[in-house]
C-alpha positions as CSV (number, residue, x, y, z in Angstrom):
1,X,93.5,30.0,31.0
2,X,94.9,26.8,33.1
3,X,97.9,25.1,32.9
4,X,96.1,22.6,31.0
5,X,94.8,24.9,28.4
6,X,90.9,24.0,29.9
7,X,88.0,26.3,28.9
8,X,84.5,25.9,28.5
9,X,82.5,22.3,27.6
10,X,84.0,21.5,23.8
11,X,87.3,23.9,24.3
12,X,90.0,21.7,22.9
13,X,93.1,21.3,24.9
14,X,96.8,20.1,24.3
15,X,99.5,17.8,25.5
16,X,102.3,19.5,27.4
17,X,106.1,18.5,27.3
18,X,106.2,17.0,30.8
19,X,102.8,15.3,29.3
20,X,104.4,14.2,26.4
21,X,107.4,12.7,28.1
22,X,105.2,10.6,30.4
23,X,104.0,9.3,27.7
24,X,107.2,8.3,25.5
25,X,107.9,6.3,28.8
26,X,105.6,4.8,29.2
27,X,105.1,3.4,25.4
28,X,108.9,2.8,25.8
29,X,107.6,0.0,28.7
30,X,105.7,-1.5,25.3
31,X,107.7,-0.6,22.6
32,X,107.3,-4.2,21.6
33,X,104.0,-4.3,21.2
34,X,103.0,-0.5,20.0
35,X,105.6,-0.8,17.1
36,X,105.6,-4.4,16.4
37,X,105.4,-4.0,12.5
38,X,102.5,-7.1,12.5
39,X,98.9,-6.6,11.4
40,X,97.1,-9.5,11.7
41,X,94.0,-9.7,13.8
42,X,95.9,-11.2,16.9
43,X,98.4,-8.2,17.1
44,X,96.4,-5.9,16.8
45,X,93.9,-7.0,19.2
46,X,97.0,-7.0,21.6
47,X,98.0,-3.6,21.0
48,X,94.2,-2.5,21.9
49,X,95.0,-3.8,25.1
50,X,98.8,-2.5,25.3
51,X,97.0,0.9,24.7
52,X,94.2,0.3,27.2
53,X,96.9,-0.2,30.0
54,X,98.9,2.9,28.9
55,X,95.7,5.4,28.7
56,X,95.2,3.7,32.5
57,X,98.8,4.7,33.6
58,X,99.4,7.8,31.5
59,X,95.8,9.0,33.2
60,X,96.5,7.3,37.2
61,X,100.1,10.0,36.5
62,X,100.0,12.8,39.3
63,X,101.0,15.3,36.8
64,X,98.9,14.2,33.9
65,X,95.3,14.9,32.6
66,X,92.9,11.7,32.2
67,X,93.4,10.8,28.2
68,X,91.5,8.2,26.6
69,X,93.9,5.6,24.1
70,X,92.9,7.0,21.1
71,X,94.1,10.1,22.2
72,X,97.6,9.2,23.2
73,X,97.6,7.2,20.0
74,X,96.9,10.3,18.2
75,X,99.4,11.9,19.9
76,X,102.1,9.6,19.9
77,X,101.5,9.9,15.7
78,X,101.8,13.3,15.7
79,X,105.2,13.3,18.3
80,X,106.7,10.6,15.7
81,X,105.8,12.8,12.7
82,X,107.7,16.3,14.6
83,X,110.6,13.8,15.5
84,X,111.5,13.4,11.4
85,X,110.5,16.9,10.6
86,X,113.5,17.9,13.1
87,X,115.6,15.1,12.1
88,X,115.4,16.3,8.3
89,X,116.0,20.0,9.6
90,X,118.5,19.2,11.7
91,X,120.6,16.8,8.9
92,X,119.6,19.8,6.6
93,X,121.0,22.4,8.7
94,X,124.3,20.5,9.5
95,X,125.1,19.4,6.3
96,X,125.0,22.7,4.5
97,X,127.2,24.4,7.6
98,X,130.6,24.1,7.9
99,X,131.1,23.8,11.6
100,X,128.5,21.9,13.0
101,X,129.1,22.8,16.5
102,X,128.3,26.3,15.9
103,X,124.6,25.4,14.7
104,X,121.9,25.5,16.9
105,X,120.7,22.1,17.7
106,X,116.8,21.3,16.4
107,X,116.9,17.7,19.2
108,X,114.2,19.1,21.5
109,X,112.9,17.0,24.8
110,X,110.3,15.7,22.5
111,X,112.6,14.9,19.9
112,X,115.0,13.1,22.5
113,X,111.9,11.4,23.6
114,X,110.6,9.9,20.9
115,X,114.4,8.9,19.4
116,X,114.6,7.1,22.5
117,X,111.9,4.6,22.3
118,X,112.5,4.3,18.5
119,X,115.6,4.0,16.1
120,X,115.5,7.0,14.3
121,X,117.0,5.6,11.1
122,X,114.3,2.9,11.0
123,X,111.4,3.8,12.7
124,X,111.0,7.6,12.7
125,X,112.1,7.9,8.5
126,X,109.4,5.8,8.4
127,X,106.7,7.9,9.9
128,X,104.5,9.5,7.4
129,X,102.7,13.1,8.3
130,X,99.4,13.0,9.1
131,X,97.7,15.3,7.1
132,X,95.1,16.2,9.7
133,X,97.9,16.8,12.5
134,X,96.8,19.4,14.4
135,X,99.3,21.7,16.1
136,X,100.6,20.4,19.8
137,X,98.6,16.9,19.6
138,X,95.5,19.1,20.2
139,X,92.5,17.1,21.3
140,X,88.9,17.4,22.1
141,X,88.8,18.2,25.9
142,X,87.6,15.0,27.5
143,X,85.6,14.6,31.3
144,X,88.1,13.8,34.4
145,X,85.0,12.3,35.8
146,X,84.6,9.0,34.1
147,X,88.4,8.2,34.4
148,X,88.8,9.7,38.1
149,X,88.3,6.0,39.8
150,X,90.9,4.8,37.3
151,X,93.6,7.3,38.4
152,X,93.3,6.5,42.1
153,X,93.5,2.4,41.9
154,X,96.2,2.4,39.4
155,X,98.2,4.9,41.0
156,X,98.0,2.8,44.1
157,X,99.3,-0.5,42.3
158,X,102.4,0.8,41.8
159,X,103.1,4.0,39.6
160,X,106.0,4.7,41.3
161,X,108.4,4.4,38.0
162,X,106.2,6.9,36.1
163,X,106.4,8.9,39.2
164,X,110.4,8.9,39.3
165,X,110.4,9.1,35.7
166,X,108.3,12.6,35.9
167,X,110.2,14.2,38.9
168,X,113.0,14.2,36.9
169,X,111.2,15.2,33.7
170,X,109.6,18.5,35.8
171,X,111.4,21.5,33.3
172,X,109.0,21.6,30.5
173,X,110.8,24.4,28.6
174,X,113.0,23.5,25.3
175,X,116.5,23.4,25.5
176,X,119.3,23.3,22.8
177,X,121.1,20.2,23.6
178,X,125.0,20.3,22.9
179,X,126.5,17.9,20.6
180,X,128.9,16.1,22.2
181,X,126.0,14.7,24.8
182,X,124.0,13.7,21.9
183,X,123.8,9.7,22.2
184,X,125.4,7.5,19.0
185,X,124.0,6.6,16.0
186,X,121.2,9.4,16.9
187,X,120.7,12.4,14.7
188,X,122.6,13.4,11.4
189,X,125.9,13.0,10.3
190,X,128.3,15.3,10.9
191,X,130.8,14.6,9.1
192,X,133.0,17.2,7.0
193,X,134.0,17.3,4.0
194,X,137.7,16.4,4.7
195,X,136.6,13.7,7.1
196,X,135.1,11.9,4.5
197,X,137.4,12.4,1.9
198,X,140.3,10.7,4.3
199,X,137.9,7.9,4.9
200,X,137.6,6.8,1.4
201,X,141.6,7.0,1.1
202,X,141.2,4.9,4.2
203,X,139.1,2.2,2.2
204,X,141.4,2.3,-0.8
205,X,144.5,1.7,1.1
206,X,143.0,-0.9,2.2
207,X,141.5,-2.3,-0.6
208,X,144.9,-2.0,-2.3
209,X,147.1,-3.8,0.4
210,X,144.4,-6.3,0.3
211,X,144.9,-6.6,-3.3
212,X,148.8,-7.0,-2.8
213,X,148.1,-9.6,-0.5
214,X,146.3,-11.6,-2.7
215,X,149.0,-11.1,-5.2
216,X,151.6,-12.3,-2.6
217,X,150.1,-15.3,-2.3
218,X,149.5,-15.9,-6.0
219,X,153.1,-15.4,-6.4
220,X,153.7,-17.9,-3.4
221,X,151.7,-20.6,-5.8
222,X,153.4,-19.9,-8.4
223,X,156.6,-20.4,-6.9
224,X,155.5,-23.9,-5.3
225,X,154.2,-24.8,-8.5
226,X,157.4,-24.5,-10.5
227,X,159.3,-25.8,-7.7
228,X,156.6,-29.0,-7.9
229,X,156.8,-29.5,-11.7
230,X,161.3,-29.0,-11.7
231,X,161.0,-31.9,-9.1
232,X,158.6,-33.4,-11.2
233,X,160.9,-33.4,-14.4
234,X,164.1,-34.7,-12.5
235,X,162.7,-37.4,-11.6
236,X,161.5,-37.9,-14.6
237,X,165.3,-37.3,-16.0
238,X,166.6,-39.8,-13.7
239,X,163.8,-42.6,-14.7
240,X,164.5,-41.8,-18.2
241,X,168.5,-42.4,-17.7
242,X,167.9,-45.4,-15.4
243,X,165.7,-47.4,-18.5
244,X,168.2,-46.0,-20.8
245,X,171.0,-47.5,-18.5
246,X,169.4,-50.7,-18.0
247,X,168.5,-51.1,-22.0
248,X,171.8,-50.6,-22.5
249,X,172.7,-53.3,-20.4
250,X,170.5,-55.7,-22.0
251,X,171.6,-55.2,-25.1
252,X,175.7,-55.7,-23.9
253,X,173.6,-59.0,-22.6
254,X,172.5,-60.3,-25.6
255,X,175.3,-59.6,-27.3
256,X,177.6,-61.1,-25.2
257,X,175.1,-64.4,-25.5
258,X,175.2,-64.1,-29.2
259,X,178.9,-64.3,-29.0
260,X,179.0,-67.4,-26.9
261,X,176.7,-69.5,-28.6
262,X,178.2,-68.5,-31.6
263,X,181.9,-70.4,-30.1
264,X,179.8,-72.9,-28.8
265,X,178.4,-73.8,-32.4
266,X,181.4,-73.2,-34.5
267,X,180.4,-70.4,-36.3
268,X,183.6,-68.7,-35.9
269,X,185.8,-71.0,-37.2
270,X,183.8,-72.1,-40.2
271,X,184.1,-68.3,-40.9
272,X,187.8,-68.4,-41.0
């Protein structure tokens, strides 16, 4: 059997990992476009084409075999779907072990792959199986005949990205991939139990000096309030005592005129 896995006329063959990471780079050239959420008639007319122009590259690759679009498609379903599967196993896995370290990583090249072109708390949770997935993106075998003029022009207009891109791609054999080089916000949590225990004591201590904060400063109001309404009343004291004053005065007034005209008039000494 070749490398390929080719055989006789109808023999179905498979995608291998240096394959398969061609491909996740060059969909990552499209990513807009191959997993652009849209489905009107527009989009998806432009993702035929987006998929024309990968199955051109992907078959132009030195190291690859000539694969229609529907193909890669296919295959590109069927990576998405083995990226959750390991995600899930790996969250699994981690979660039920104490020290995470100690657990053998399920992030394969293909998993790494795919994560990379895609957020794999968006993108990949969303993948559903497909039930006809057949084991290693299997595919009917396909002729290297009708693609062969394909391979030569487009590797001549300038593949020389893919071509980097596959150089240092060449080890095709799975590796456990520690986890301290594992990229952020990629894979499950590995929290312990401890760590997220001090994090919510975290949040409440925070949540309760903002809290005494927010009583600080209704204290503060209340304090400028009462000092507002004893100003308020001492003036009022003083305007009270300054009508009473001047009353007062009136009245000694009056009096005082009553007395006079009452001299004036005689009053007095008719009295007497």
């Amino acid at each position: 059997m070749a490398e390929y896995g080719e055989g006789t006329e109808g023999r179905r063959k498979w995608f291998i990992p240096l394959e398969k990471t061609v491909l996740a780079t060059l969909i990552e050239q499209h990513k807009e476009v191959v997993e652009s959420k849209k489905r009107d008639g527009a989009s998806n007319r432009e993702k035929e084409k987006v998929w024309e122009v990968i199955a051109g590259q992907f078959s132009a690759h030195p190291s690859t075999q000539p694969r229609t679009s529907r193909e890669l498609r296919r295959c590109w379903e069927n990576m998405k779907a083995r990226a959750k599967k390991a995600l899930d196993s790996d969250r699994t896995v981690r979660e039920g072990s104490d020290d995470s370290r100690s657990v053998n990583s399920a992030i394969t090249p293909e998993v790494e792959a795919v994560l990379n072109v895609l957020n794999p708390y968006d993108d990949v949770k969303s993948v559903v199986t497909p039930p006809d997935m057949v084991s290693d993106c299997m595919i009917p075998e396909t002729s290297s005949t009708t693609n062969s003029h394909v391979r030569m022009d487009s590797f001549q207009t300038g593949q020389s990205s893919s071509s980097d891109t596959s150089q240092n791609c060449e080890q095709s054999t799975y590796y456990e991939k520690p986890v301290a080089e594992l990229p952020p916000n990629i894979g499950p949590s590995r929290r312990t139990r401890k760590q997220k225990m001090d994090q919510l004591c975290d949040e409440d201590i925070l949540l309760a000096q903002m809290q005494m904060q927010q009583a600080q400063l209704s204290i503060e109001n209340l304090r400028l309030e009462r000092k507002f309404l004893q100003e308020r009343y001492q003036q009022q004291c003083e305007s009270h005592d300054w009508q009473r004053a001047q009353h007062e005065a009136n009245l000694n007034l009056a009096m005082l005129q009553i007395k006079f005209w009452e001299k004036k008039m005689g009053y007095g000494d008719m009295e007497t």
